[in-house]
MOPAC internal coordinates of N, CA, C and O (Angstrom, degrees):
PM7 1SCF
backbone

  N    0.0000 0     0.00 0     0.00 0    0    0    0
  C    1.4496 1     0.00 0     0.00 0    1    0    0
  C    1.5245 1   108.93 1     0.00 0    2    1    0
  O    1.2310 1   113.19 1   -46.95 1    3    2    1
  N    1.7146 1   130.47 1   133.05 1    3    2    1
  C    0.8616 1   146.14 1  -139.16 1    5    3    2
  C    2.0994 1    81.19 1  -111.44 1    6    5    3
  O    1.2310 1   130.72 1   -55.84 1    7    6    5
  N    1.7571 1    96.92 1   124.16 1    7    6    5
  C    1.4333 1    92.69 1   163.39 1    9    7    6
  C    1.6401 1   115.26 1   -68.40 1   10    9    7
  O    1.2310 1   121.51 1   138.95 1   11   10    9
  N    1.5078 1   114.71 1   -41.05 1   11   10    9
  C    1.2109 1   109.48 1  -176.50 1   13   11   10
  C    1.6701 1   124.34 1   -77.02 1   14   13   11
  O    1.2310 1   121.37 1  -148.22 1   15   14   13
  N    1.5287 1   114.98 1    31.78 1   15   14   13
  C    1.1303 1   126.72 1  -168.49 1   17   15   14
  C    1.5762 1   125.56 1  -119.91 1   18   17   15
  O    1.2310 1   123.72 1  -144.71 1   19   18   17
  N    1.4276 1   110.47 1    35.29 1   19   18   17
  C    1.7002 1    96.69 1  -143.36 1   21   19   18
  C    1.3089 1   139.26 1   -39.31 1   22   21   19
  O    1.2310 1   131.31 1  -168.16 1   23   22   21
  N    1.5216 1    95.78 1    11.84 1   23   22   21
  C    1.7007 1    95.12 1  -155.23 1   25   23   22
  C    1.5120 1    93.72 1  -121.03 1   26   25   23
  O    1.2310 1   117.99 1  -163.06 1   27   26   25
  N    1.5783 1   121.44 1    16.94 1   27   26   25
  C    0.8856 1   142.71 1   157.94 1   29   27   26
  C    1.8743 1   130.28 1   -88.22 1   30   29   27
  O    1.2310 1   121.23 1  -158.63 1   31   30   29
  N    1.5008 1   115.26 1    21.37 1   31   30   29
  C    0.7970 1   122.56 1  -179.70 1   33   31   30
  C    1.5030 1   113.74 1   178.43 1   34   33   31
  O    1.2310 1   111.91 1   -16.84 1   35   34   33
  N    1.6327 1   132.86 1   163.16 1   35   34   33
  C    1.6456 1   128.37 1  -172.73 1   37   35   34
  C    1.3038 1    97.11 1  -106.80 1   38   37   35
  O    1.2310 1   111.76 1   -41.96 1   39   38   37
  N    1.3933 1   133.13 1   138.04 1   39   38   37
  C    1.3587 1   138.51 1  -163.08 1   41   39   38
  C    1.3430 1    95.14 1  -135.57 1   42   41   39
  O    1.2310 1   107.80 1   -39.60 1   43   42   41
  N    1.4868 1   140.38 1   140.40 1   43   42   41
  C    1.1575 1   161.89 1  -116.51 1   45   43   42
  C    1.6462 1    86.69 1  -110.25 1   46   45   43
  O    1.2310 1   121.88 1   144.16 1   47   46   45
  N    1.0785 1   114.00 1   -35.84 1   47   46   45
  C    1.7747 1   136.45 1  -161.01 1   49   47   46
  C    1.9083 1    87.25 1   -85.71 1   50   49   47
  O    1.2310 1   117.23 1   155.12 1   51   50   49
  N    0.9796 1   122.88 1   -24.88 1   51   50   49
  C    1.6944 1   115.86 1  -154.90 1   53   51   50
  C    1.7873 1    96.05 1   -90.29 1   54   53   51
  O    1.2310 1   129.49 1   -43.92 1   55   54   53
  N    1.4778 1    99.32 1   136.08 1   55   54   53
  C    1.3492 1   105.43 1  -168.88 1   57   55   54
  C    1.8834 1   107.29 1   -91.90 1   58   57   55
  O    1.2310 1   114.80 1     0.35 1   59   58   57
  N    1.1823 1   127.46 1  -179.65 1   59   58   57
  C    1.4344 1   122.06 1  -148.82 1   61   59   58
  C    1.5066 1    89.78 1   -87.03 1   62   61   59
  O    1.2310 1   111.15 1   166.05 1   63   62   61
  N    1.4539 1   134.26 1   -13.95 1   63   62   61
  C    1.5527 1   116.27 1   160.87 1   65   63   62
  C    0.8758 1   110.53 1   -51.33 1   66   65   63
  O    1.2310 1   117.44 1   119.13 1   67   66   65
  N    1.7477 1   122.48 1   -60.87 1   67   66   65
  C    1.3631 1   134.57 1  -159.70 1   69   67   66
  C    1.2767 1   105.52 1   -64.33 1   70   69   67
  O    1.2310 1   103.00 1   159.26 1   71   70   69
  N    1.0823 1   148.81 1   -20.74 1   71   70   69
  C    1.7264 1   151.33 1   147.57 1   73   71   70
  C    1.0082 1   109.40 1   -29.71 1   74   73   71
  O    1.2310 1   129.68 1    99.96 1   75   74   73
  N    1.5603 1    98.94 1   -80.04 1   75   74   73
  C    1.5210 1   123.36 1  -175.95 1   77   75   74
  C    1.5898 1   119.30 1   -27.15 1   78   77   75
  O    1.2310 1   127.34 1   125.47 1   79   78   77
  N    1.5020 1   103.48 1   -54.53 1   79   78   77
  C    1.6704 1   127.61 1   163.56 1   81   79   78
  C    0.6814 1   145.77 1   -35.91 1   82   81   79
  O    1.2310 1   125.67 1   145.60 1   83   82   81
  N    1.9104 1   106.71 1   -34.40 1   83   82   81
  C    1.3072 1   119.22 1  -177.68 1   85   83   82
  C    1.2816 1   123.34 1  -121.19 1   86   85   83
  O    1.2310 1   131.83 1  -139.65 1   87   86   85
  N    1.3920 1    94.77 1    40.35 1   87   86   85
  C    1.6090 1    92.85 1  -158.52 1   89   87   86
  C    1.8806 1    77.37 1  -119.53 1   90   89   87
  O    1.2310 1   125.04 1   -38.03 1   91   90   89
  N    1.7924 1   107.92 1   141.97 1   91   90   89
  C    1.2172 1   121.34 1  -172.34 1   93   91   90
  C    1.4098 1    95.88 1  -113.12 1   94   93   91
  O    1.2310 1   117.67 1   120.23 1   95   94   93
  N    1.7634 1   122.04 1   -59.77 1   95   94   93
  C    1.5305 1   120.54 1  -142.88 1   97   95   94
  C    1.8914 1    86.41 1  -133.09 1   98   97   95
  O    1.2310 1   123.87 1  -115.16 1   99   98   97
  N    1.3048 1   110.18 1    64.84 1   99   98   97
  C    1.3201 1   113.80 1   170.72 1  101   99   98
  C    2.1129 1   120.75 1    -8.62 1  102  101   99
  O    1.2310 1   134.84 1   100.62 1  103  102  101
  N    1.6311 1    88.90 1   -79.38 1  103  102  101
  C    1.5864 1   102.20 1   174.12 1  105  103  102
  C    1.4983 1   123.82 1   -33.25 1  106  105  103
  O    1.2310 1   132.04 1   126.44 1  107  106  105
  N    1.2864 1    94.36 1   -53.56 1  107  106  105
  C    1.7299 1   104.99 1   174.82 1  109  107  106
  C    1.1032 1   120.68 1   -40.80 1  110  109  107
  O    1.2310 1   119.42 1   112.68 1  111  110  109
  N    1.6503 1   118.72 1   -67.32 1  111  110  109
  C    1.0548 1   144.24 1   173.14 1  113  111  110
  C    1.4985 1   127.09 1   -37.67 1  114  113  111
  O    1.2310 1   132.54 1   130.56 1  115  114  113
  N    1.2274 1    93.38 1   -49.44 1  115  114  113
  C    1.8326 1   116.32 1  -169.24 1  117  115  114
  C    1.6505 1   101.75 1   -75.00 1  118  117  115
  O    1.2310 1   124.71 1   151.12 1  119  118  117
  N    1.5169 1   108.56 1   -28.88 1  119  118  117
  C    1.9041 1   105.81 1   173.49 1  121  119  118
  C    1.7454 1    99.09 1   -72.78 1  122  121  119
  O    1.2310 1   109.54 1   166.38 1  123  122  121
  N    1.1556 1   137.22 1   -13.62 1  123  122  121
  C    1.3360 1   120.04 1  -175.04 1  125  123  122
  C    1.5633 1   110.04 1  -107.56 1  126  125  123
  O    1.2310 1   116.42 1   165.01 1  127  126  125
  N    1.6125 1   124.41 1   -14.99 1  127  126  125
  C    1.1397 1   113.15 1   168.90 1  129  127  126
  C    1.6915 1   122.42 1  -103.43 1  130  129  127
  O    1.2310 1   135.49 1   144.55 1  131  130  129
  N    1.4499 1    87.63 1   -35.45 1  131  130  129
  C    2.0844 1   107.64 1   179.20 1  133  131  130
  C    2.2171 1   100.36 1   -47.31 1  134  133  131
  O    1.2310 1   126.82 1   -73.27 1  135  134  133
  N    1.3168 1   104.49 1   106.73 1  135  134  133
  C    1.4688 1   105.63 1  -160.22 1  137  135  134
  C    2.2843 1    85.85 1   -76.26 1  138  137  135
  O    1.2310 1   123.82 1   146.18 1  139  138  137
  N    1.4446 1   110.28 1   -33.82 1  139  138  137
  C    1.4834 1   113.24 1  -165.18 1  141  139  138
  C    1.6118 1   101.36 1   -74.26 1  142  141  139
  O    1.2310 1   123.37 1   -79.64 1  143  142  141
  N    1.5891 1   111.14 1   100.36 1  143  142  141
  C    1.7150 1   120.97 1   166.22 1  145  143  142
  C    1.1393 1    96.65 1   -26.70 1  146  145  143
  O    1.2310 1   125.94 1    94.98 1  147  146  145
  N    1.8300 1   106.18 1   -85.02 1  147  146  145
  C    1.8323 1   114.71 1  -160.21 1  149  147  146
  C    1.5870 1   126.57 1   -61.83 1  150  149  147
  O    1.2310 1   126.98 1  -166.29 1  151  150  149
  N    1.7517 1   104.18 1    13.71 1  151  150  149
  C    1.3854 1   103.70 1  -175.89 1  153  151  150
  C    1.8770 1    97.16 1  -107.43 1  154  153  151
  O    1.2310 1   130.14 1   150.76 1  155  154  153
  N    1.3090 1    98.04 1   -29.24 1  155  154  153
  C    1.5121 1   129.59 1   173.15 1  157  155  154
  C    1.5820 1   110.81 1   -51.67 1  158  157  155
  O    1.2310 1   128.25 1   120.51 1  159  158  157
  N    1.2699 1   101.73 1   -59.49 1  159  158  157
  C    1.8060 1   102.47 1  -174.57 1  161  159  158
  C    1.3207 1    91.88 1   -81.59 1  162  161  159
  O    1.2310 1   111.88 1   149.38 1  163  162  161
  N    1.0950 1   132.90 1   -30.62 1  163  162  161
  C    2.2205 1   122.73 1  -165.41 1  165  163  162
  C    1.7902 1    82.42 1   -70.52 1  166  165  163
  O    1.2310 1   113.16 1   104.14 1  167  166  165
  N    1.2690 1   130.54 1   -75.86 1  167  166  165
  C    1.5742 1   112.82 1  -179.32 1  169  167  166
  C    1.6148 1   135.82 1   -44.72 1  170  169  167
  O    1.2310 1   122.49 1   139.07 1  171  170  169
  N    1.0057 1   112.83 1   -40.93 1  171  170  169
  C    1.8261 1   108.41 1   147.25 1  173  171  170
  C    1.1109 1   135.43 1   -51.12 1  174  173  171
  O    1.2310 1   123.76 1   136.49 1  175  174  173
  N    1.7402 1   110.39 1   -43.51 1  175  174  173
  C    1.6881 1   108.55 1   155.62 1  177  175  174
  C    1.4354 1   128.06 1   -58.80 1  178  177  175
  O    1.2310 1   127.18 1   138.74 1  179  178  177
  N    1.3510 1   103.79 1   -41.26 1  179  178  177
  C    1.5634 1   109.76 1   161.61 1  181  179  178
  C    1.1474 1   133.47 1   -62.18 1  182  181  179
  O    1.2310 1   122.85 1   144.90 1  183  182  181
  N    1.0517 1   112.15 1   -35.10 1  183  182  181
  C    1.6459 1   130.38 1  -178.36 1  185  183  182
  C    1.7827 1   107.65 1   -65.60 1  186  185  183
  O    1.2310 1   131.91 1   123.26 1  187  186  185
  N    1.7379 1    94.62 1   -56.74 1  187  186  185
  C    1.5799 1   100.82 1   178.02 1  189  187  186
  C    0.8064 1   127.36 1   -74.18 1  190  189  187
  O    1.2310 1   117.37 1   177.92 1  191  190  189
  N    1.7183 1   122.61 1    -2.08 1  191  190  189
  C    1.3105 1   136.62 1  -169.60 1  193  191  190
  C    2.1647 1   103.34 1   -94.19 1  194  193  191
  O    1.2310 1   131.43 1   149.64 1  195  194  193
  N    1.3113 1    95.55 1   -30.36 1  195  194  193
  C    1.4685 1   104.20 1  -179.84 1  197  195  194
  C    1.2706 1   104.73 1   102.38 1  198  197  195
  O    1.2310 1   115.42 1   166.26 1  199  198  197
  N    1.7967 1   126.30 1   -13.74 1  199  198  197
  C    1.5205 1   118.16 1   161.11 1  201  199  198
  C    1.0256 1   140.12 1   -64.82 1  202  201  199
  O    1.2310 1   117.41 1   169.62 1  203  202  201
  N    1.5766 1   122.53 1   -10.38 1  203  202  201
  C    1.5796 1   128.18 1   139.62 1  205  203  202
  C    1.1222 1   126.41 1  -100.18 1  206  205  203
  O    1.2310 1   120.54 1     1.68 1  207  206  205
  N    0.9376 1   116.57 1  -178.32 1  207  206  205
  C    2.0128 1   131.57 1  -147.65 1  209  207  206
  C    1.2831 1    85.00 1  -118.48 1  210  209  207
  O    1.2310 1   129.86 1   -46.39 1  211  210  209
  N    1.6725 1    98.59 1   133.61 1  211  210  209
  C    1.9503 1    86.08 1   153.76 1  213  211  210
  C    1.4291 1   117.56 1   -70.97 1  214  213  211
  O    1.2310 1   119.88 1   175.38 1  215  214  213
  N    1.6477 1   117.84 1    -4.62 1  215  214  213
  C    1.8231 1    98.17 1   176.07 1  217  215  214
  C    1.5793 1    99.62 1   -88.83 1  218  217  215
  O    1.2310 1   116.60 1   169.93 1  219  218  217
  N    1.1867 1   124.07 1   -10.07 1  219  218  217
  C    1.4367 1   102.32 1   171.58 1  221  219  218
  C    1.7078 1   112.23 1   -84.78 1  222  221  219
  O    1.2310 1   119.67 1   158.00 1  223  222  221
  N    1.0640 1   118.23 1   -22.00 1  223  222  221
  C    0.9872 1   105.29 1  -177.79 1  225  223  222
  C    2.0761 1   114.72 1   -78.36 1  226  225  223
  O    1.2310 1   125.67 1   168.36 1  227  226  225
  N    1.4894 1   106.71 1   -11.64 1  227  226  225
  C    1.3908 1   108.63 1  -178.01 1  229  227  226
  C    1.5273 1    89.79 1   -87.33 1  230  229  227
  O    1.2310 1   113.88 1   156.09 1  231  230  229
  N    1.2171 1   129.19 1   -23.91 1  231  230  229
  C    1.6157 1   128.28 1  -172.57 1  233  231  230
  C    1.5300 1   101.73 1   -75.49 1  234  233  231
  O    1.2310 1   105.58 1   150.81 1  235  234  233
  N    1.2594 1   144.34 1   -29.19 1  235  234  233
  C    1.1119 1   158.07 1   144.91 1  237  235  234
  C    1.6304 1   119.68 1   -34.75 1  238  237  235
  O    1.2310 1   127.31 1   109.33 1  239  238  237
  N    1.2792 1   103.54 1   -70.67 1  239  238  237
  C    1.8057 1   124.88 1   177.50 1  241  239  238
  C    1.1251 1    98.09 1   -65.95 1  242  241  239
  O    1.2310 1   106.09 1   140.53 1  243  242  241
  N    2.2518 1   143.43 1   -39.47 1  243  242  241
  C    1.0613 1   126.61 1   174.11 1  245  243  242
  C    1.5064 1   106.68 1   -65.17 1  246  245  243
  O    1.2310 1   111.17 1   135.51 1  247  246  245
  N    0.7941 1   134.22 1   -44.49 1  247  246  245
  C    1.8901 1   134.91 1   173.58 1  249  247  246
  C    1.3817 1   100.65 1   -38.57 1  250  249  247
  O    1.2310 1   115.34 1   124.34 1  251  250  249
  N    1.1062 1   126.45 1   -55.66 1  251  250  249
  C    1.5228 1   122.94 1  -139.55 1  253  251  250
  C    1.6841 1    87.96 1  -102.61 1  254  253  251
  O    1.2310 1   105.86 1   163.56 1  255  254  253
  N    1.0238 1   143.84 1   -16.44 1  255  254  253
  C    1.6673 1   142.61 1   147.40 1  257  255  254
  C    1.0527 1   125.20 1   -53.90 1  258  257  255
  O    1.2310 1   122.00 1   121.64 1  259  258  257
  N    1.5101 1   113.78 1   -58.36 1  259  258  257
  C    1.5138 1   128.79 1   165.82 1  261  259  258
  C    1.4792 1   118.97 1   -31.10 1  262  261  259
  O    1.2310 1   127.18 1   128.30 1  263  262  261
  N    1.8173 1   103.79 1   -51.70 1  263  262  261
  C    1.5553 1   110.63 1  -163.66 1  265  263  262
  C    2.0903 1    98.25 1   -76.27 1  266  265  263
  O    1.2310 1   132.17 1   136.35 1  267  266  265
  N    1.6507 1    94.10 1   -43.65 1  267  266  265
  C    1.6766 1    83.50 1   172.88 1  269  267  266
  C    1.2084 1   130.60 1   -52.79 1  270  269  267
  O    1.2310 1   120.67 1   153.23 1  271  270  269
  N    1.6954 1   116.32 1   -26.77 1  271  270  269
  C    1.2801 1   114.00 1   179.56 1  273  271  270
  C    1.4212 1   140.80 1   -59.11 1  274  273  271
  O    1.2310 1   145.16 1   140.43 1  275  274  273
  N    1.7046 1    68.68 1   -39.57 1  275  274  273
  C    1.8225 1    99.06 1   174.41 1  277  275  274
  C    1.3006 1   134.19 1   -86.33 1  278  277  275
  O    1.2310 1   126.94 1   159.28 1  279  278  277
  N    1.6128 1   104.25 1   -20.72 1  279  278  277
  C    1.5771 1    92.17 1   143.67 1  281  279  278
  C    1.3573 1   132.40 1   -93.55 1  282  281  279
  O    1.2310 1   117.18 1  -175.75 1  283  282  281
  N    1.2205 1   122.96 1     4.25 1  283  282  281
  C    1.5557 1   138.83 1   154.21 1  285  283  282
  C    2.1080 1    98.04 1   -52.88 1  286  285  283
  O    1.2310 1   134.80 1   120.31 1  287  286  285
  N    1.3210 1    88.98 1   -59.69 1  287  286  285
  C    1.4201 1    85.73 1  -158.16 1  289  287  286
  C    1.8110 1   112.81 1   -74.69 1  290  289  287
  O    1.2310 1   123.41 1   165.16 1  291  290  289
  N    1.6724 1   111.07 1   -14.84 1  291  290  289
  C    1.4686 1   119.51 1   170.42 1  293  291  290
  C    1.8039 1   111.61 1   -73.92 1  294  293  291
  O    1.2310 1   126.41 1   149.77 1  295  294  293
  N    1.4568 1   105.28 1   -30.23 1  295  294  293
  C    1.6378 1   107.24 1   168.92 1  297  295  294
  C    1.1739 1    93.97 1   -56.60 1  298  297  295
  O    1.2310 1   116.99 1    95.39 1  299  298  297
  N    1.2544 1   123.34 1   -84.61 1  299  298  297
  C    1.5825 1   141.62 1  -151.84 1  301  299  298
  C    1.8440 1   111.90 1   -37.42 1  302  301  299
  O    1.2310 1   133.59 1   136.74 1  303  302  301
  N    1.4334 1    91.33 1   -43.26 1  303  302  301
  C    1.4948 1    97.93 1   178.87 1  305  303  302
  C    2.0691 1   108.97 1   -77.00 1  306  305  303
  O    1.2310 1   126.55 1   167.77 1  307  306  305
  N    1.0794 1   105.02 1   -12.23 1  307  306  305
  C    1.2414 1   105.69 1  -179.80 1  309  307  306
  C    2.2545 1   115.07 1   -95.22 1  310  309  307
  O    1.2310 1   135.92 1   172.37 1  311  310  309
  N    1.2166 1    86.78 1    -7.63 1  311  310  309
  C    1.7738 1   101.63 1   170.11 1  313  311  310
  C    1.2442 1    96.93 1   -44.94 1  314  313  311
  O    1.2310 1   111.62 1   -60.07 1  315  314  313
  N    1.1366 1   133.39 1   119.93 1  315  314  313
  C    2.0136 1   127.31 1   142.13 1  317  315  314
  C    1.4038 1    97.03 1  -104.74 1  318  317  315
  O    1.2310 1   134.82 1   -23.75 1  319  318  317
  N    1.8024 1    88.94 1   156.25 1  319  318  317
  C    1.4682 1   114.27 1   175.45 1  321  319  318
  C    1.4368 1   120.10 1   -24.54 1  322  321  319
  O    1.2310 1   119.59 1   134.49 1  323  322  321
  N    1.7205 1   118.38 1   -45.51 1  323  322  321
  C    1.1801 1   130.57 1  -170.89 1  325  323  322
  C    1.9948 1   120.73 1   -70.86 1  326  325  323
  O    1.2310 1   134.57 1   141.25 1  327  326  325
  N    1.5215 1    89.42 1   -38.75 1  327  326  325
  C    1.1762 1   104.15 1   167.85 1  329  327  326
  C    1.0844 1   114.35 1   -71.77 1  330  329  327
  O    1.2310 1   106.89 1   165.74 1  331  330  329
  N    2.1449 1   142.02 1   -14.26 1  331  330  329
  C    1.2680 1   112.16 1  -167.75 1  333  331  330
  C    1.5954 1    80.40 1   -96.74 1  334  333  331
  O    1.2310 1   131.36 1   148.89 1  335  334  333
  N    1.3807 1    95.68 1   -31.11 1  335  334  333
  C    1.9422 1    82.70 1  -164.25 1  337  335  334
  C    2.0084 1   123.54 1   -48.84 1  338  337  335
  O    1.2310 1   132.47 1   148.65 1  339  338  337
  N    1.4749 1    93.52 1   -31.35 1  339  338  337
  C    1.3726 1   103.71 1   172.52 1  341  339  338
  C    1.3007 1   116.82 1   -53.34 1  342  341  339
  O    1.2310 1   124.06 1   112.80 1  343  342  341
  N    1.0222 1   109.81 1   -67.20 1  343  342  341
  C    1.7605 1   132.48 1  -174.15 1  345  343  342
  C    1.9120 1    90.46 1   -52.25 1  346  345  343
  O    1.2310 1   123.35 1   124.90 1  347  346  345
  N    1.4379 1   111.18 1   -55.10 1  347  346  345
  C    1.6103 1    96.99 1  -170.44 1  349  347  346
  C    1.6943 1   115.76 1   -82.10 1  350  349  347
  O    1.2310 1   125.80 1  -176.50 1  351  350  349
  N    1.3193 1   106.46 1     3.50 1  351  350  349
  C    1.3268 1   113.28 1   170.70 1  353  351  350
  C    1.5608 1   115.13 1   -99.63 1  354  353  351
  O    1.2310 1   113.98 1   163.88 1  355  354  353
  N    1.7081 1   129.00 1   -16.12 1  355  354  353
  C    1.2386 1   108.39 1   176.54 1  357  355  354
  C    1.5424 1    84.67 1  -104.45 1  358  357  355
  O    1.2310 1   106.00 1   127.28 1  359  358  357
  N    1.2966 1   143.60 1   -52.72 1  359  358  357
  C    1.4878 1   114.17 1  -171.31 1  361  359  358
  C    1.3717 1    93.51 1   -47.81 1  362  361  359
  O    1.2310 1   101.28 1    50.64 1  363  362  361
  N    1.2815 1   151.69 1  -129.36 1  363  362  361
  C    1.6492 1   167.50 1  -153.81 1  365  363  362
  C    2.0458 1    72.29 1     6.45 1  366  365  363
  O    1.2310 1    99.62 1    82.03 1  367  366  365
  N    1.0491 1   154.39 1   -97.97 1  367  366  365
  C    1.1591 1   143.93 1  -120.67 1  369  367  366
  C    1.9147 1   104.52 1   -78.30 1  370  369  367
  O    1.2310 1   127.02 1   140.76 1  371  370  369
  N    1.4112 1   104.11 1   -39.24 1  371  370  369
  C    1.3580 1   103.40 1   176.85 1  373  371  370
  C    1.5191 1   111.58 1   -64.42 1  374  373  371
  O    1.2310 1   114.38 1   144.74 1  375  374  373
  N    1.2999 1   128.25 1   -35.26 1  375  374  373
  C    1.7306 1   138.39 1   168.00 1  377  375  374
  C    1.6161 1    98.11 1   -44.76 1  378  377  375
  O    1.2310 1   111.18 1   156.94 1  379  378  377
  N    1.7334 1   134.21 1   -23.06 1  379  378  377
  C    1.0713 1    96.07 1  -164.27 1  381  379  378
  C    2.0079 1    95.46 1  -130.28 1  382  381  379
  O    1.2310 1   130.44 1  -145.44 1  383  382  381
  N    1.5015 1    97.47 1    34.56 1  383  382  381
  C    1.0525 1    81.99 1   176.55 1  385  383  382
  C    2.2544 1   110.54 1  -117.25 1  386  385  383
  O    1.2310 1   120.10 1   180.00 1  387  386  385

């Protein structure tokens, strides 16, 4: 993934259009984030079967991005000062041992 590309990657900051947007090869995708196996193989059977849509299946993979984002972004908002300093005080000390 190209830094100078934004549309080359999902950024914590990117709102559920911008998901929506960047999504090329739905199926692919959805085996590396979709955490439920047996919900996982029932959409590949479906999918390969021709009884789902590839837009349902990106309507699916946008759900399941959305929710990662947002608890990416509910951690993030929950960082205090104390917590970054920790985290940047034992990596910075483990780097020098």
């Amino acid at each position: 993934m190209s830094a100078s590309d934004p549309n080359s990657a999902i950024y914590v900051t990117d709102s559920v259009k911008d998901i929506k947007n960047k999504i090329y090869i739905p199926i692919k995708c959805l085996s590396f984030f979709l955490e439920d196996d047996a919900e996982l193989e029932h959409i590949k059977k479906e999918y390969g079967a021709g009884r789902m849509l590839t837009g349902e299946v990106k309507q699916r993979l946008v759900q399941v991005l959305t929710e990662l984002v947002e608890r990416h972004r509910t951690t993030l908002a929950n960082v205090t000062e104390e917590v970054h300093t920790k985290l940047i005080t034992f990596f910075f000390n483990k780097s020098l041992i």
